[in-house]
Each structure stands twice: as C-alpha cells, then as structure tokens.
C-alpha positions in Angstrom: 0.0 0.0 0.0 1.7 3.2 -1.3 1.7 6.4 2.2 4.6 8.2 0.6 2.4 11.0 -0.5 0.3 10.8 3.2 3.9 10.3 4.7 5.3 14.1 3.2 1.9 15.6 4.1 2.2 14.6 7.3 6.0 16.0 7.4 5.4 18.4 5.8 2.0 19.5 6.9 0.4 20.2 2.9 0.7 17.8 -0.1 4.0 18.6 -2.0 3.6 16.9 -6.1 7.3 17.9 -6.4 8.8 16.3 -3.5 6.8 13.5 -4.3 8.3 13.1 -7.5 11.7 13.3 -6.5 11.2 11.1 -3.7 10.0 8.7 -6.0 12.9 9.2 -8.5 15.7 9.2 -6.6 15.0 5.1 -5.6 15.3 4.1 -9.1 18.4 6.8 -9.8 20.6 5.2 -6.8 19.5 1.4 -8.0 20.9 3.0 -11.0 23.8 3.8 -10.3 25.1 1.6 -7.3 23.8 -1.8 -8.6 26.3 -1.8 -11.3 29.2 -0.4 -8.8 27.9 -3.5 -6.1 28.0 -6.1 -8.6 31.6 -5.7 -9.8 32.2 -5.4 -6.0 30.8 -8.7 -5.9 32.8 -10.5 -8.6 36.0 -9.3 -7.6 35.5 -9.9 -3.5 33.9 -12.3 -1.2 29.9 -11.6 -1.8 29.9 -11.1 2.0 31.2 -7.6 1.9 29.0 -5.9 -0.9 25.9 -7.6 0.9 27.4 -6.4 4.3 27.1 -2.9 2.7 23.9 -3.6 1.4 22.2 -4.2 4.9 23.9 -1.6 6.6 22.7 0.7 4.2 19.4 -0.3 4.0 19.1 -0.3 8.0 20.4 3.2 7.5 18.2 4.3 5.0 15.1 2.5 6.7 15.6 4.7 10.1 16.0 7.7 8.3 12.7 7.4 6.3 11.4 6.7 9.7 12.8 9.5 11.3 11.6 12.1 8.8 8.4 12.5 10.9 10.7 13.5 13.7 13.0 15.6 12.2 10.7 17.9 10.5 11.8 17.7 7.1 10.6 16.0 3.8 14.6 15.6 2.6 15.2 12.4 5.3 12.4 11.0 3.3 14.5 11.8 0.4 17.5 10.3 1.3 16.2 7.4 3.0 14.7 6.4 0.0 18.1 7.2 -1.5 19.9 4.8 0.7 17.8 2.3 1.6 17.8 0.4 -2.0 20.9 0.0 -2.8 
C-alpha cells in the first residue's frame, strides 16, 4: 500500500507533487547507479562484503525514512529512499 504521498503531508504539513516526484525518482536513480558499482564489488570480492554494505545501508536508510516525521523535514524521506535500496 503506497503512504509516501500521506507520509510528506504529514512531514510536511500540505501535499508537495514535487517532492513526491523526486522522492520517488531518486530510488530508481541510486538502483541505477550503485547496482552496477555492487555487482563488480561482488565479482571481484567475497559476496559477504558488498551484501554487508547492502544491509547496513538499508538499515540506514530505513531509520532515516522513519525518522523524517521526527525531524521535520521532507529531505530524510529523500535520502532514506536514497539509501535504503541500494
């Protein structure tokens, strides 16, 4: 069930298209460019440490997405979603 968009209105306190959007974009731009980066990291090392990175990342990403309510501001959403998939 998508609550992004309920998510940065209730950060945010109004509905914000635009950060939406970017929100949304920025998970398929960092897929983009770390999946490539992860896989040759995983060819030429033990898988262990690119799927180390991967978790810690994610965990990282996760708690700041969480957080955004907290802290006040629509760009931890951002960023969590940033971090969180790659």
């Amino acid at each position: 069930m998508p609550v992004m968009e309920q998510y940065i209105t209730k950060v945010q306190g109004y509905p914000d298209d635009i950060m939406y959007g970017y929100c949304m974009a920025v998970f398929s731009a960092a897929r983009v460019l770390f999946m490539p980066v992860l896989g040759v990291w995983a060819d030429s090392r033990p898988m262990i440490e690119p799927f180390t990175f991967s978790v810690v990342l994610s965990l990282l990403g996760n708690g700041m997405y969480a957080l955004a309510e907290y802290g006040g501001s629509t760009w931890w959403i951002f960023f969590g979603r940033g971090t969180f998939e790659t």
